[in-house]
C-alpha positions as CSV (number, residue, x, y, z in Angstrom):
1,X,0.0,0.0,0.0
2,X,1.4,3.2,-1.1
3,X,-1.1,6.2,0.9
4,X,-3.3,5.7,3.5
5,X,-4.4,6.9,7.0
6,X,-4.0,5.8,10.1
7,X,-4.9,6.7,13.9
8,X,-2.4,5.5,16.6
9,X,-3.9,5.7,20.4
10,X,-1.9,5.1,23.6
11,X,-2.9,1.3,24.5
12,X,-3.6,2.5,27.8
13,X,-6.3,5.1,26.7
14,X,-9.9,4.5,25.9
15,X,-10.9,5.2,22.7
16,X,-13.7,4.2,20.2
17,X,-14.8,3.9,16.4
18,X,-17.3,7.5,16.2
19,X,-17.5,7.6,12.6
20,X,-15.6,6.7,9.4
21,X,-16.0,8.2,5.4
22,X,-18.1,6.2,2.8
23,X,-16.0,3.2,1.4
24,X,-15.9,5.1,-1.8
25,X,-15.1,8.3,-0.7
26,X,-12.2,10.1,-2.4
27,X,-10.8,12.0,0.1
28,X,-10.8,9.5,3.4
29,X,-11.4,10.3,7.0
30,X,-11.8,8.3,10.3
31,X,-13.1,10.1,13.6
32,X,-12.0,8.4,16.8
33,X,-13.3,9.1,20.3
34,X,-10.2,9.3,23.2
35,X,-10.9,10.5,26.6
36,X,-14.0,12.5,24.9
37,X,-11.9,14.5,22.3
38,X,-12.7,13.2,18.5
39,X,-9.6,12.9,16.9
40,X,-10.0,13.1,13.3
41,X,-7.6,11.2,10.5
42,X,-7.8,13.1,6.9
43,X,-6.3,11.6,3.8
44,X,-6.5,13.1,0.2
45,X,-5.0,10.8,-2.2
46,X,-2.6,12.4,-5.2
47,X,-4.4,14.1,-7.9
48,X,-7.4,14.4,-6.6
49,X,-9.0,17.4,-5.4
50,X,-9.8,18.3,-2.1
51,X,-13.5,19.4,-0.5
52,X,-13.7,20.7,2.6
53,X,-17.2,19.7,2.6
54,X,-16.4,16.0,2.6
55,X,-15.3,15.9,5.8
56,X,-17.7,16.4,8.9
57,X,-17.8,18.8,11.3
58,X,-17.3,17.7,14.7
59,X,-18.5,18.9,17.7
60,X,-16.0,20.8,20.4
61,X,-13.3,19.0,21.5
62,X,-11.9,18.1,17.7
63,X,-9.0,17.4,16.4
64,X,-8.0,17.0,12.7
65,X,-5.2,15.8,11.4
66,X,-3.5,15.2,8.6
67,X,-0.5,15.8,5.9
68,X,-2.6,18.1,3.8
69,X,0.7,20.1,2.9
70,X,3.2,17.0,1.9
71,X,3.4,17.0,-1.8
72,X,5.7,15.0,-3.0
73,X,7.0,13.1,-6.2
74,X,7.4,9.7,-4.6
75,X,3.8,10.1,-3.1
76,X,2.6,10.9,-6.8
77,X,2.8,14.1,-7.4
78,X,4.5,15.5,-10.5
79,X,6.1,18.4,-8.9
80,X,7.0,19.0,-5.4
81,X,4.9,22.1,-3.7
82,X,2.1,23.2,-2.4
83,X,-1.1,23.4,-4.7
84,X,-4.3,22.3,-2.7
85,X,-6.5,21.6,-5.9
C-alpha cells in the first residue's frame, strides 16, 4: 500500500470507532473518540481534489489531522509544492 491513514492511540487510553468516510469516498477520514476528544484522520489521495465539505464537522473538542501540505513526487505528485487543488 502506497497512501493511506491511520490513527495510533496510547494502549492505555480508551478510545472508540465515532464515525468513518463512505468506502468510496475520495478523500478518506476516520473520527475516533479518546478521553472525549474526536480525533479526526484526513487523507487526500494524489491528484485528486480536495473538498472541505467532505469531511464532517465535529463537535468541540476536535482534532484534525493530517499531511494536507506534503506533496511530493514519490507520493505521486508530478512536482513537489504546495497546490491544494
Amino acid at each position: 500500500m502506497k497512501h493511506g491513514l491511520a490513527t495510533f492511540v496510547h494502549e492505555r487510553l480508551e478510545w472508540s470507532l465515532v464515525d468513518q468516510s463512505p468506502e468510496q469516498s475520495v478523500t478518506e477520514w476516520l473520527c475516533v473518540d479518546v478521553a472525549g476528544c474526536k480525533i479526526i484522520s484526513v487523507y487526500k489521495p494524489p491528484r485528486s481534489r480536495f473538498t472541505p465539505a467532505a469531511i464532517p464537522v465535529f463537535p468541540h473538542p476536535s482534532l484534525y489531522v493530517g499531511d494536507f501540505n506534503c506533496q511530493h513526487v514519490i507520493r505521486g505528485y508530478t512536482v513537489v509544492g504546495y497546490n491544494i487543488s
